[in-house]
N, C-alpha and C positions, 0 to 999 in steps of 0.2 A: 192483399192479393193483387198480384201485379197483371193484367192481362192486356196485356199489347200486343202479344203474338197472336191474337185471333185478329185484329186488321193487318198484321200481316202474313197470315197463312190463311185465311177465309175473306170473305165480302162483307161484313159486318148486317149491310141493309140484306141480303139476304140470309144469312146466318138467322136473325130476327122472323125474318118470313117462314121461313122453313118452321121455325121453331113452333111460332104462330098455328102452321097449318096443322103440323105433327099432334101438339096438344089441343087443337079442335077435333082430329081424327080419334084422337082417343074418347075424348069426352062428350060427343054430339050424337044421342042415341041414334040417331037416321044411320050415322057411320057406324055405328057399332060390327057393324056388318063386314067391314075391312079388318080384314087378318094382320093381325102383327106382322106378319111375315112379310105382308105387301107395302110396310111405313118407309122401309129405308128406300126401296127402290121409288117410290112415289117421289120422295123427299130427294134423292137424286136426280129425279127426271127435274122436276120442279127447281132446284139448285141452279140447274143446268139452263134452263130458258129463263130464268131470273135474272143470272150473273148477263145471260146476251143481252136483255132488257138493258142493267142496269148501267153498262159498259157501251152501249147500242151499236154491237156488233156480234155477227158469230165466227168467229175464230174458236177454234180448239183448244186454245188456254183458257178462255172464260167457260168452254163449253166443260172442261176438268177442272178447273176450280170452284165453279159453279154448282157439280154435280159433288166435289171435295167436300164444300162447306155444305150441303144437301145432309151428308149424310153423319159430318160432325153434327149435325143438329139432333141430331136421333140420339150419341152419344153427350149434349149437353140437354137433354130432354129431362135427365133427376132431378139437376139444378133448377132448370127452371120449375123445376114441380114442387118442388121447398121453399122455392122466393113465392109464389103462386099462394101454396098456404101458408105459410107466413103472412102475407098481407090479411088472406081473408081471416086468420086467428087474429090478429091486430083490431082489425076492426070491428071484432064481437064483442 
């Protein structure tokens, strides 16, 4: 599986983050509390102040790719959730 086109259509170091935060929002009873419906917008604000972080600036292209790869992370949220249990069945 060739995936190159995610460093170059997302931020990779926040692609990761996102991804990070999204599956602790699901899984972290305290957050349980957080509606589905509020993961992508979160994950695009977050995208968004990440990409300026990671670029250290705020311009309008980091602040829309940032919030871009924000919210491709919610649509690679399955995958990562099949590498996740795949490891923890590996290890049993």
């Amino acid at each position: 599986m060739n995936l190159d086109f995610i460093s170059e259509l997302f931020i990779p170091i926040v692609l990761v983050a996102c991804l990070i935060v999204g599956y602790c929002i699901k899984h972290i009873p305290r957050l349980a509390k957080v509606s589905n419906d509020y993961i992508p917008a979160i994950l695009a604000i977050l995208g968004a102040i990440l990409a300026c972080v990671a670029n250290t600036s705020i311009t309008l292209e980091n602040i829309v790719y940032g919030a871009l790869t924000g919210l491709a992370s919610t649509g690679l949220h399955q995958a990562f959730k099949r590498i996740i249990e795949r490891v923890g069945q590996n290890n049993e």
